[in-house]
C-alpha positions as CSV (number, residue, x, y, z in Angstrom):
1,X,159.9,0.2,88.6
2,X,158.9,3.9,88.2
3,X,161.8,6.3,86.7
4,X,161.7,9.8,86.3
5,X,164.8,12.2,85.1
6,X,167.1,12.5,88.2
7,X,166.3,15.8,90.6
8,X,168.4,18.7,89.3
9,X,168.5,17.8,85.4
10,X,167.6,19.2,82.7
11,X,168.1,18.4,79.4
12,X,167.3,19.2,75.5
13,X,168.5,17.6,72.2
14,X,171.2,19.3,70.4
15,X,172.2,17.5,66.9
16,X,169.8,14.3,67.6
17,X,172.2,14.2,70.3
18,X,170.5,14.5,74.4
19,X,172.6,17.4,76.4
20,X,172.2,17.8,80.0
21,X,172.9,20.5,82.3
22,X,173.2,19.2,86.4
23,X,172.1,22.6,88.0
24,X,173.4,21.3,91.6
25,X,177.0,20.6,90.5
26,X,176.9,22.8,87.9
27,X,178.0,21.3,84.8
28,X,177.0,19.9,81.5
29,X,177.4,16.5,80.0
30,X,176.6,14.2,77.4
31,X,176.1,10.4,77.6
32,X,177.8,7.9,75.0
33,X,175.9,6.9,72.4
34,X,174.9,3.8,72.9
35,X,173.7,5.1,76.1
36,X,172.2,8.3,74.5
37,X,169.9,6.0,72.2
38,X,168.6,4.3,75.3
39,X,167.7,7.4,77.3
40,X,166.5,8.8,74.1
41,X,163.6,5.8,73.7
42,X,163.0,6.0,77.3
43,X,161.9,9.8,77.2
44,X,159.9,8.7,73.9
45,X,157.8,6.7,76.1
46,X,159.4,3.4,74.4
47,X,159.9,0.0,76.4
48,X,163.3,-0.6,78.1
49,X,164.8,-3.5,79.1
50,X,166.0,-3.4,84.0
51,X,169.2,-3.7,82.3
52,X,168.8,-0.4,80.4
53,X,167.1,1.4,82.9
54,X,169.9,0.0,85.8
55,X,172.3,1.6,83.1
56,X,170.3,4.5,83.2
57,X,170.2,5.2,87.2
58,X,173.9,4.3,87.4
59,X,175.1,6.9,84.9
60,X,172.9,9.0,87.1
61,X,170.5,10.5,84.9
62,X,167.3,8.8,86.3
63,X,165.8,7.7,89.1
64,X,163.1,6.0,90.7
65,X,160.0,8.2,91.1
66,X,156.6,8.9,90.0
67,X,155.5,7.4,86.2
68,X,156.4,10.8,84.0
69,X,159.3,11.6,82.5
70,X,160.2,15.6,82.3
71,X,160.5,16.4,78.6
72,X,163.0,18.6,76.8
73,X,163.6,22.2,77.5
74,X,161.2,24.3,75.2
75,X,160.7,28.0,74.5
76,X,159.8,29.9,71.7
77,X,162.2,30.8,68.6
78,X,163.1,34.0,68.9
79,X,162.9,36.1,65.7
80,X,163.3,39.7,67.4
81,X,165.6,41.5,69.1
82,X,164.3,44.5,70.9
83,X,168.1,45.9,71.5
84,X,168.8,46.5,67.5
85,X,165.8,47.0,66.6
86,X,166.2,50.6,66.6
87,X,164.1,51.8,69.4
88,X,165.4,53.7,71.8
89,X,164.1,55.4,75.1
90,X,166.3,54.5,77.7
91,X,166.7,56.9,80.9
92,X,169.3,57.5,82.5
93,X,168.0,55.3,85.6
94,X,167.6,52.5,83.4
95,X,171.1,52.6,82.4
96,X,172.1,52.9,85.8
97,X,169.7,50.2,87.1
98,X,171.0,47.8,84.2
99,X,174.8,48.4,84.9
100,X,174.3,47.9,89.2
101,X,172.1,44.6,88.3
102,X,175.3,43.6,86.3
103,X,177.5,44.2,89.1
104,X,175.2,42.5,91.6
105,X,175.0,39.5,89.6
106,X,178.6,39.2,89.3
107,X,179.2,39.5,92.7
108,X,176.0,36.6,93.7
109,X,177.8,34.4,91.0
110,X,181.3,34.6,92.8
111,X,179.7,33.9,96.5
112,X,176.6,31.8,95.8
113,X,175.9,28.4,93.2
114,X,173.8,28.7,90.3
115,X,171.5,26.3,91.6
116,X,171.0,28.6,95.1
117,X,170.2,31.6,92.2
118,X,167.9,29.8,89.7
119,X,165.8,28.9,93.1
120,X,166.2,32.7,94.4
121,X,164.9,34.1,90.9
122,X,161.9,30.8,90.7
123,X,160.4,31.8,94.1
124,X,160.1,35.6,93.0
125,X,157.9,34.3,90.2
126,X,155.9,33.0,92.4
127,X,152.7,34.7,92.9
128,X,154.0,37.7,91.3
129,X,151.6,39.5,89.0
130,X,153.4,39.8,85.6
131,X,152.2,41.1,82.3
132,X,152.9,38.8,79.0
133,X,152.7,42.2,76.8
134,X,154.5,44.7,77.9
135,X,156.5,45.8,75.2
136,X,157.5,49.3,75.8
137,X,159.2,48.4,78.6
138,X,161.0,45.9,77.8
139,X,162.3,47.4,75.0
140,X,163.3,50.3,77.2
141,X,165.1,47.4,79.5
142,X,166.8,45.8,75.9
143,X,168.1,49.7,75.6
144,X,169.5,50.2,79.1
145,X,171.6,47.1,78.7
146,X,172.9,47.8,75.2
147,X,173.9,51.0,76.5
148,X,175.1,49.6,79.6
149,X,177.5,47.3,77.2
150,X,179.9,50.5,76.2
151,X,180.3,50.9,79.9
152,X,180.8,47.7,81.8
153,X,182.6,44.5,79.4
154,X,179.9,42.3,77.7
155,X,181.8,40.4,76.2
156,X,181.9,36.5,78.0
157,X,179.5,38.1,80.6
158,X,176.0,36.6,79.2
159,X,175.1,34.9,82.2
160,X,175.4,38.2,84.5
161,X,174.0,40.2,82.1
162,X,171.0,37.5,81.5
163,X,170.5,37.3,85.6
164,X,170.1,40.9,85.9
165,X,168.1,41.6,83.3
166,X,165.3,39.0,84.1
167,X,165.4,40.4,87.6
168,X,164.8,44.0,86.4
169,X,162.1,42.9,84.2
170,X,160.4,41.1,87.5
171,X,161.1,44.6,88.9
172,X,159.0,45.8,86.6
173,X,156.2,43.7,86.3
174,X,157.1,42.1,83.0
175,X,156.7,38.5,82.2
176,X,160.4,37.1,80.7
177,X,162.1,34.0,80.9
178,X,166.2,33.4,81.7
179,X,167.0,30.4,79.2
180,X,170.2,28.5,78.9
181,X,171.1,27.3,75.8
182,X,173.7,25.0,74.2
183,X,175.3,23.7,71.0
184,X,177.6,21.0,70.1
185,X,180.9,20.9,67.9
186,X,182.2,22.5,69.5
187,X,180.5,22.6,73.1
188,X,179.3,25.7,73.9
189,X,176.7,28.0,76.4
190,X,174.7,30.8,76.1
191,X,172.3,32.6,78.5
192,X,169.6,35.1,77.4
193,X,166.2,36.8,78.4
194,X,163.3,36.4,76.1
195,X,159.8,37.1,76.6
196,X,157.6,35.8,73.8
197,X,159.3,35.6,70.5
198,X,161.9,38.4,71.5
199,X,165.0,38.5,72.9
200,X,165.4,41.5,75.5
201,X,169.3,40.6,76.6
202,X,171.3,38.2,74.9
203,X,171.6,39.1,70.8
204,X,169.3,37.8,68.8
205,X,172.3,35.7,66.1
206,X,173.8,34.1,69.0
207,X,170.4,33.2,70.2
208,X,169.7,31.3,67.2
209,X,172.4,29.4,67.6
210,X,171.1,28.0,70.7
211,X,169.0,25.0,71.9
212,X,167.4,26.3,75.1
213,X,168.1,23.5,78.2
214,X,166.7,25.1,80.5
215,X,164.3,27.8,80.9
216,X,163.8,30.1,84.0
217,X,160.2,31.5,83.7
């Protein structure tokens, strides 16, 4: 029997330990570790017994399907942060632009899943023309959201502040990615945009903190 990872997971390994994230409901999870070392081999490539891989589908992590398993969340390390970098160059549209996106995502968070947005924000990639190397920008983008950060509360508003920023980037024709990101003991999520090795939203300590799960290109 063919198994792939179930539709909807993603996953990444966080202290030799496999973390998921289930986009459709919307929460994270771990298996146990006896389980954990069987899924573990099984994404390796490695032989496993019907018995495992029944274990497997029932804890609902894979399922039958085509002959590949999806691998680990990947990305960069980020090792620069274009919001302390000490550019600046921010308008005063920018600032505006950052603060509505904010507000908009905040609002689309309350109403709509985060599976319904991750689709929304995949299908405007999609046959978009985006530029890997456009720094200026984005740097200007990094400085309207700092800014934006004495106005509206950023504090325990990553994702909102993540959403809209990769959307104003798409605005604009830059190529960045949304990436979620976890850590264990204790459990914890972060959200951040990063194109290349630098982080435009999202702080570049916490980000290295971080074991991206799933990445929103």
């Amino acid at each position: 029997m063919s198994l792939v990872l179930r539709s909807g997971l993603s996953w990444c390994i966080c202290t030799h330990q496999a973390v998921f994230l289930d986009l459709p409901r919307d929460r994270y999870f771990c298996l146990s570790e006896a389980l954990d070392s069987v899924f573990q081999r099984w994404a390796a490539g490695e032989p496993i017994s019907l018995a495992e891989q029944e274990l497997l589908v029932g804890c609902g992590v894979i399922e039958p399907g085509g002959s590949r398993c999806a691998g680990p969340a990947h990305y960069p390390p980020a090792m620069r942060d274009y919001a302390t970098d000490g550019v600046s160059g921010a308008s005063f549209s920018d600032v505006l632009a950052a603060m509505l996106g904010q507000l908009r995502a905040q609002l689309r968070l309350k109403r709509l899943s985060l599976a319904s947005i991750v689709s929304h924000l995949t299908m405007q990639q999609m046959g978009a023309s985006l530029q890997s190397q456009g720094e200026m920008r984005q740097r200007r983008i990094a400085c309207a959201f700092g800014t934006s950060a004495m106005l509206l509360r950023a504090a325990d508003r990553c994702l909102p502040r993540a959403i809209a920023a990769r959307q104003l980037c798409h605005r604009h024709g830059q190529a960045a990615a949304l990436i979620f990101g976890v850590r264990l003991n204790p459990f914890a999520a972060h959200s951040w945009v990063q194109s290349g090795d630098a982080v435009i939203v999202g702080d570049l300590e916490q980000v290295r903190l971080y074991t991206p799960i799933l990445v929103v290109r």
